[in-house]
TINU-502454 format. One record per atom (N, C-alpha, C): residue number from 1; residue in three letters; chain; atom name; x, y, z. Coordinates in steps of 0.001 Angstrom, whole numbers. Each point is the difference from the previous one (the first is absolute). Layout:
REM TINU-502454
NUM|Ala|A|CA|X|Y|Z $
...
END
This chain:
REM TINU-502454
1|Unk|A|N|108815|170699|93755 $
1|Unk|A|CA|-802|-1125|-400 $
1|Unk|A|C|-512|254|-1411 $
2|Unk|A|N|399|-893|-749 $
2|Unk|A|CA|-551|48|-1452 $
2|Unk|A|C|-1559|-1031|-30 $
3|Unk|A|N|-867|1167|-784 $
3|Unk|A|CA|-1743|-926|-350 $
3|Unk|A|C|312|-481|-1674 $
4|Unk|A|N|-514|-806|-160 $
4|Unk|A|CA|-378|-431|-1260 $
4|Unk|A|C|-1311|313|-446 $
5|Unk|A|N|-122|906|-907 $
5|Unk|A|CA|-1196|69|-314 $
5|Unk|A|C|-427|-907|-1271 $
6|Unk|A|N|-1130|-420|497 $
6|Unk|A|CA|-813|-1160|-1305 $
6|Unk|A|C|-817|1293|-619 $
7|Unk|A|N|581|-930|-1377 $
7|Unk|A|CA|-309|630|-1305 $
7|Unk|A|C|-938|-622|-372 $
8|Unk|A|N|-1476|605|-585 $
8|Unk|A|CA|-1501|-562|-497 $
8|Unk|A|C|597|-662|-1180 $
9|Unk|A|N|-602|-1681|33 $
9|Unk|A|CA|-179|-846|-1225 $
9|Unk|A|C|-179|938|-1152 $
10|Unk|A|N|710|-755|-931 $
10|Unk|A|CA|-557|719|-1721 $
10|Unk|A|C|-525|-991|-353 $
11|Unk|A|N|-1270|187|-757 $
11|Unk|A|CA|-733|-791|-684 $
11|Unk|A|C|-327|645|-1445 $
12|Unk|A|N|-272|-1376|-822 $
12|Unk|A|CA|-233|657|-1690 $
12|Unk|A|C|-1385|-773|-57 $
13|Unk|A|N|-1035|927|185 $
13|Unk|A|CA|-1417|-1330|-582 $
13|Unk|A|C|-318|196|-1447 $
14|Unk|A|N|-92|-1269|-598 $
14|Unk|A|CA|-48|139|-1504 $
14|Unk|A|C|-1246|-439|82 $
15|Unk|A|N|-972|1181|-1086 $
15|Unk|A|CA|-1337|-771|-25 $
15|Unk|A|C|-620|490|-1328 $
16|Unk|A|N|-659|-774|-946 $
16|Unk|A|CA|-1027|1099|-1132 $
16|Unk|A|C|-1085|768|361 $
17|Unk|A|N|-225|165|1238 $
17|Unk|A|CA|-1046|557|517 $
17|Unk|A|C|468|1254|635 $
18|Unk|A|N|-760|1073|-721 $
18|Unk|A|CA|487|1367|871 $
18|Unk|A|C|-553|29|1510 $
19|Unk|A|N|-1109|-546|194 $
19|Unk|A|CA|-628|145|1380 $
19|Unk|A|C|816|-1174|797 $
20|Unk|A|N|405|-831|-134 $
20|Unk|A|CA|832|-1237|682 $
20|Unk|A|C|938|772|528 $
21|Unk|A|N|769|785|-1517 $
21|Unk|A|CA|1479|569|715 $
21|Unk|A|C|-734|1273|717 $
22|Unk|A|N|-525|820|357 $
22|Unk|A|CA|90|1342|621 $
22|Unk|A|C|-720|-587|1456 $
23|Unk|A|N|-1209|-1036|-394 $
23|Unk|A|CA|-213|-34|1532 $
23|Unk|A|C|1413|-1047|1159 $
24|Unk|A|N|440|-740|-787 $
24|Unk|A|CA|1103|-870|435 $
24|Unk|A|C|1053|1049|364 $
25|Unk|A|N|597|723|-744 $
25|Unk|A|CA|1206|769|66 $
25|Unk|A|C|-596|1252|1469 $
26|Unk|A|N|-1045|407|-49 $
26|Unk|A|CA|-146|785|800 $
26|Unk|A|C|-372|-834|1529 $
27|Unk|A|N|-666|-1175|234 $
27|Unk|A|CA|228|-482|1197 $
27|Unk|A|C|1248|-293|501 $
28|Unk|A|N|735|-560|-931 $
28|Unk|A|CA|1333|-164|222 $
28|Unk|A|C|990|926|582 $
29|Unk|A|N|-760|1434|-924 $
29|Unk|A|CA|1238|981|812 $
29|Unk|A|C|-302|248|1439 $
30|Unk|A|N|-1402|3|-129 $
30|Unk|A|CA|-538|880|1727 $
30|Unk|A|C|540|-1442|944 $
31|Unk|A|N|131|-975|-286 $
31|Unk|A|CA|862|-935|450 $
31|Unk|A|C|1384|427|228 $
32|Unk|A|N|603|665|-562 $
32|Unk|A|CA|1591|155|-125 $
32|Unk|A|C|473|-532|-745 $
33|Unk|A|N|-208|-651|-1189 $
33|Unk|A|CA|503|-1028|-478 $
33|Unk|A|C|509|1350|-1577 $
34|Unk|A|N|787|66|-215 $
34|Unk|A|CA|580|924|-1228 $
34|Unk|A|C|-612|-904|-1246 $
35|Unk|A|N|-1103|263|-801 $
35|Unk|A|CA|-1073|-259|-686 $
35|Unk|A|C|344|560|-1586 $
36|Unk|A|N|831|-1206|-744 $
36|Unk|A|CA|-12|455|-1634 $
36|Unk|A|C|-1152|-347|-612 $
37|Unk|A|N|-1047|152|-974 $
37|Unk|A|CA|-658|-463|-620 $
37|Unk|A|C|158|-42|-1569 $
38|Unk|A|N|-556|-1059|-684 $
38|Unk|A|CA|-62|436|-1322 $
38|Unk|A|C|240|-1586|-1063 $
39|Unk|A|N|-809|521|-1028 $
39|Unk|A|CA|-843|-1029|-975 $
39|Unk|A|C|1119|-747|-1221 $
40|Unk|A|N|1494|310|480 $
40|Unk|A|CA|438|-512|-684 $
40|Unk|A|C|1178|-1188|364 $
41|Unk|A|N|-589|-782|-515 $
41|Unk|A|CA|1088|-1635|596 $
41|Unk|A|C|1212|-71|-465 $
42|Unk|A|N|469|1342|-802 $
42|Unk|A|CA|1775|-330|74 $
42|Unk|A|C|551|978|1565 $
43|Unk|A|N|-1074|773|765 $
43|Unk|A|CA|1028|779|1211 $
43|Unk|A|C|-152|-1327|1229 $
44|Unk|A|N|-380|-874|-235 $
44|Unk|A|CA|-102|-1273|1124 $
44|Unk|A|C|950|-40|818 $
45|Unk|A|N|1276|406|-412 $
45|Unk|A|CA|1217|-124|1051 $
45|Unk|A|C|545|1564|204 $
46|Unk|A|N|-984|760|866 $
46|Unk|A|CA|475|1377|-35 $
46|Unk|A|C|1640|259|1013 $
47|Unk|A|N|930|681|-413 $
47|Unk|A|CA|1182|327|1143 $
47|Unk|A|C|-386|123|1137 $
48|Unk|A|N|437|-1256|808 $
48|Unk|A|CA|-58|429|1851 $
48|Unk|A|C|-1601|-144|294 $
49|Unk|A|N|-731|-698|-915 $
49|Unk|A|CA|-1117|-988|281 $
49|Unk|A|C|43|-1180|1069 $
50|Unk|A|N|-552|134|442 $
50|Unk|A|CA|192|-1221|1102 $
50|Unk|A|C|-1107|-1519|-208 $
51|Unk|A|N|-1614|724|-565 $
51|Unk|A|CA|-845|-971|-747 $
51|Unk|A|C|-736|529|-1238 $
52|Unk|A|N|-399|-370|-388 $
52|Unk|A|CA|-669|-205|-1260 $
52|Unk|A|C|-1514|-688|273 $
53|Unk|A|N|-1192|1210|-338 $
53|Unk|A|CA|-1364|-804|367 $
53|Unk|A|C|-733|-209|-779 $
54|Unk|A|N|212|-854|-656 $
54|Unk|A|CA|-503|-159|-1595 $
54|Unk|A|C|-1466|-573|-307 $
55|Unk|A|N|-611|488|-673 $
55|Unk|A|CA|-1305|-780|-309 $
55|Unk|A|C|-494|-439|-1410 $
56|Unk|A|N|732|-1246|-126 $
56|Unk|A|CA|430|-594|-1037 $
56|Unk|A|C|-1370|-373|-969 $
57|Unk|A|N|-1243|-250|306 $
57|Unk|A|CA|-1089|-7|-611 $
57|Unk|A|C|-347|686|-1382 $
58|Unk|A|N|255|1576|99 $
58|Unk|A|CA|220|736|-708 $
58|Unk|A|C|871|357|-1185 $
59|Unk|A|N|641|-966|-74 $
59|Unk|A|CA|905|38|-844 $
59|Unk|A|C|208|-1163|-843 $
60|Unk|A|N|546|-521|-824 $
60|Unk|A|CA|-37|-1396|-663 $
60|Unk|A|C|1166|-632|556 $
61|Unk|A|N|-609|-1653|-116 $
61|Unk|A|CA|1202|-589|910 $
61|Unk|A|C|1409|-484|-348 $
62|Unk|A|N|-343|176|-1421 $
62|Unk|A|CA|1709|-196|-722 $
62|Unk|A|C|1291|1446|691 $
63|Unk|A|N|-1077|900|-21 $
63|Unk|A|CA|1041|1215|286 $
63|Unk|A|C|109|-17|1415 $
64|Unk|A|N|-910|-187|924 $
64|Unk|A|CA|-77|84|1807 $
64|Unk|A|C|1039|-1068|90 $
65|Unk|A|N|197|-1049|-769 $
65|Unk|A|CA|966|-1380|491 $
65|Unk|A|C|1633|862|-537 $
66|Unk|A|N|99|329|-865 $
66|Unk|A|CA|1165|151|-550 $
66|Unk|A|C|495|1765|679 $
67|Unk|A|N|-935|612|127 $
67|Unk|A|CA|814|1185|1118 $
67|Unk|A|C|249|-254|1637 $
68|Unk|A|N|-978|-911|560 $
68|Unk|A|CA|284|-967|1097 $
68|Unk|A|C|1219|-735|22 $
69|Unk|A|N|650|-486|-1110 $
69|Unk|A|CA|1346|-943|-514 $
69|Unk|A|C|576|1448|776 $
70|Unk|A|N|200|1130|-1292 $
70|Unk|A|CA|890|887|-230 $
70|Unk|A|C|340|446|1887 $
71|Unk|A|N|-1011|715|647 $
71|Unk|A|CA|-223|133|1020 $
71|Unk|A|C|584|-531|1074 $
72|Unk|A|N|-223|-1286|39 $
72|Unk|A|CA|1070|-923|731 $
72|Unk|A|C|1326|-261|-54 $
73|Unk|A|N|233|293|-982 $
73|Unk|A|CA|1648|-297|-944 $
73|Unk|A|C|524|1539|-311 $
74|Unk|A|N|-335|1340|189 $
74|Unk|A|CA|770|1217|538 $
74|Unk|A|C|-210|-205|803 $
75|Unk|A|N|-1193|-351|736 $
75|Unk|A|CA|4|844|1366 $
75|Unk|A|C|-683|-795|1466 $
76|Unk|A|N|778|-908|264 $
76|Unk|A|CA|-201|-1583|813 $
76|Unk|A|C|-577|330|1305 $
77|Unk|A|N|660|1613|407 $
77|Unk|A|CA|-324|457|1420 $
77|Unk|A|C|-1673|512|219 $
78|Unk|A|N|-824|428|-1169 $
78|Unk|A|CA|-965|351|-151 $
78|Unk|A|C|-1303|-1110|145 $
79|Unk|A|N|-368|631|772 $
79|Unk|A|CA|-1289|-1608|477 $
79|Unk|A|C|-1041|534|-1294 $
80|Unk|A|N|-711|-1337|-914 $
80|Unk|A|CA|-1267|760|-102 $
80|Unk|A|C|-814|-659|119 $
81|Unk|A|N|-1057|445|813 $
81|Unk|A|CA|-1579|67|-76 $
81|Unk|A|C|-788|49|-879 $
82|Unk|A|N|-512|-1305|-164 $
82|Unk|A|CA|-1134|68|-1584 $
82|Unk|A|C|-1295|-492|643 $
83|Unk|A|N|-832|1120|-603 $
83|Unk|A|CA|-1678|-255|745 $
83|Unk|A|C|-472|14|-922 $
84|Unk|A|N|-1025|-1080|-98 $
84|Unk|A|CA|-228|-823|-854 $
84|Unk|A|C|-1320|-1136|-75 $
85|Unk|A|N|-834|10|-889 $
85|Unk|A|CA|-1310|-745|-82 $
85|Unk|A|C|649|-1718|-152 $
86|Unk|A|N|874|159|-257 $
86|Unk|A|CA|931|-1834|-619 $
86|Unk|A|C|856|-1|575 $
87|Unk|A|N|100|99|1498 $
87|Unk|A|CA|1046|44|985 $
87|Unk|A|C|619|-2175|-562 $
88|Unk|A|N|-312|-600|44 $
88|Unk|A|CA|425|-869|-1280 $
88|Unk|A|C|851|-184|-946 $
89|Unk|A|N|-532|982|-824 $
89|Unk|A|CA|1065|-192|-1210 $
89|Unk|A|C|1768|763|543 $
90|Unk|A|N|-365|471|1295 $
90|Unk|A|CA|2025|326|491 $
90|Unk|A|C|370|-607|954 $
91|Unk|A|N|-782|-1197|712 $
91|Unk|A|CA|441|-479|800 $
91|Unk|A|C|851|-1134|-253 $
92|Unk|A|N|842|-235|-1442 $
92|Unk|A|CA|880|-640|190 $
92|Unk|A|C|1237|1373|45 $
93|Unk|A|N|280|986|-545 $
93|Unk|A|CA|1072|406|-95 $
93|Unk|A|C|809|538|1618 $
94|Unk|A|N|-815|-818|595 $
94|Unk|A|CA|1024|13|1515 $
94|Unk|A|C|882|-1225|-250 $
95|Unk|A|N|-332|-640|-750 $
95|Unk|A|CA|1281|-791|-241 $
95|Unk|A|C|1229|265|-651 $
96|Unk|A|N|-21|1081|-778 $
96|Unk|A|CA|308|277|-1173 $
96|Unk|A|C|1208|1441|241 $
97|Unk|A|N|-58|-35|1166 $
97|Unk|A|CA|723|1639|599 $
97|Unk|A|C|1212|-138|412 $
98|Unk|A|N|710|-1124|-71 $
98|Unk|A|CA|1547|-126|227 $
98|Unk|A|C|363|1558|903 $
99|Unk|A|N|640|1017|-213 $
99|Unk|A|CA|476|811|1033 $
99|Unk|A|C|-1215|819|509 $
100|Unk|A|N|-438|350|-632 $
100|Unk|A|CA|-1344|1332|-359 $
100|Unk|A|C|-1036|-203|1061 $
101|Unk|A|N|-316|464|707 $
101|Unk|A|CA|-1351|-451|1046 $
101|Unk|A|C|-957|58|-1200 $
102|Unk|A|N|-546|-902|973 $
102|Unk|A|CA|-1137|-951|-529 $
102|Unk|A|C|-1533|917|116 $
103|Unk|A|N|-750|417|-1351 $
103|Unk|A|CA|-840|416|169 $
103|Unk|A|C|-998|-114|1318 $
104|Unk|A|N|-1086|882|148 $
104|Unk|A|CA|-952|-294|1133 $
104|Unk|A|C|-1199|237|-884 $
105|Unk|A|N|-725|-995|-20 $
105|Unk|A|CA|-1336|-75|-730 $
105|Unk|A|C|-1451|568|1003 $
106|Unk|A|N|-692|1001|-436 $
106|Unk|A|CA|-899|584|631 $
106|Unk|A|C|-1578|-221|-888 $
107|Unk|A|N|-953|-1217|613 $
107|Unk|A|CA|-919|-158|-1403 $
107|Unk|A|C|-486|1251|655 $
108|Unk|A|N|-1124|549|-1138 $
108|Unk|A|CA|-892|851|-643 $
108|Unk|A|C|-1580|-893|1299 $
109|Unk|A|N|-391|1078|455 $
109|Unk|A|CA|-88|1107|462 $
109|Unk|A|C|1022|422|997 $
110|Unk|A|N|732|892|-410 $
110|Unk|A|CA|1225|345|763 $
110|Unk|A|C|-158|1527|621 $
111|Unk|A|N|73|-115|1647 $
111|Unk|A|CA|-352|1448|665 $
111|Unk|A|C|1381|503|132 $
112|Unk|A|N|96|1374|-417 $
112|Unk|A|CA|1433|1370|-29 $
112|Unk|A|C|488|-597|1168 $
113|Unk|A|N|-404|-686|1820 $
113|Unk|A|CA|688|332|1237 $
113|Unk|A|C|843|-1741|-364 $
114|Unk|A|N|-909|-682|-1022 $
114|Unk|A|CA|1173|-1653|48 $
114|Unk|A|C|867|542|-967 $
115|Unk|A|N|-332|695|-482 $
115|Unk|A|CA|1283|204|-1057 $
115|Unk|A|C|1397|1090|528 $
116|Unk|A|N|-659|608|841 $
116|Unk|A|CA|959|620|1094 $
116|Unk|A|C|822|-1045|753 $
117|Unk|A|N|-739|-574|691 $
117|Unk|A|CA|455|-1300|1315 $
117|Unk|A|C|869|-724|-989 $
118|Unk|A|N|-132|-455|-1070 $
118|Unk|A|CA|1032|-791|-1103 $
118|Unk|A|C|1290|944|-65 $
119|Unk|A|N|-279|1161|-250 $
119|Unk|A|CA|1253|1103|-241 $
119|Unk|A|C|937|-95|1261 $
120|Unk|A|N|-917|402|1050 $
120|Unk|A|CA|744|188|1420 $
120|Unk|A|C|856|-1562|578 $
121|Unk|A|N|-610|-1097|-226 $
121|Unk|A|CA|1093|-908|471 $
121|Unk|A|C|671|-76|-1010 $
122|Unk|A|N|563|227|-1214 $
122|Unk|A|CA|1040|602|-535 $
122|Unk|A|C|619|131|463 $
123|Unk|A|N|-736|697|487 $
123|Unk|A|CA|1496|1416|838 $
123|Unk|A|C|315|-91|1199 $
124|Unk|A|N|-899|-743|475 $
124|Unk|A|CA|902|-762|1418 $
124|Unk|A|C|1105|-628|226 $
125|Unk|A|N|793|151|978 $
125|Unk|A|CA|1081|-634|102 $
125|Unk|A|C|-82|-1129|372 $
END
């Protein structure tokens, strides 16, 4: 009898905040969830990423829109998660995702276990 073993989600949380990413990345792992962190918006589509948990606030919105483009267009299989005070200003680009899943918008105040529960039906079959 052959098992399949499930392999822990990879996640990349992009954030300008050192305390965002270490407390995020570390609930995440004691979760199981294989936990990249880090402050820079060109690793958004890391290899064998599965989501992307972005917290687009922090950053300016000419560049969050246009690595979001990029993001979608390498890498279509990668969900991302943007938490966010202007859950608003992305709720049109679910229109906008032709192959790419369609972002999941998380407003601000956003708790580490919804941002888990977002990851995990992911990964549900």
């Amino acid at each position: 009898m052959r098992y399949h073993r499930h392999l822990a989600p990879r996640v990349t949380i992009v954030a300008a905040s050192a305390e965002t990413l270490d407390e995020l990345q570390g609930y995440l792992s004691l979760a199981g969830v294989d936990a990249h962190a880090t402050s820079h918006l060109g690793e958004l589509g890391c290899k064998n990423c599965s989501a992307v948990v972005f917290f687009p606030d922090e950053f300016s919105s000419t560049t969050v829109l246009r690595e979001l483009m990029r993001l979608r267009k390498e890498h279509p299989a990668v969900l991302p998660l943007l938490v966010t005070c202007e859950p608003q200003r992305y709720s049109g680009l679910r229109d906008t995702c032709g192959k790419a899943l369609p972002p999941v918008v998380i407003p601000k105040p956003a708790w580490a276990w919804t941002i888990l529960e977002a990851i995990q039906r992911r990964e549900s079959p």
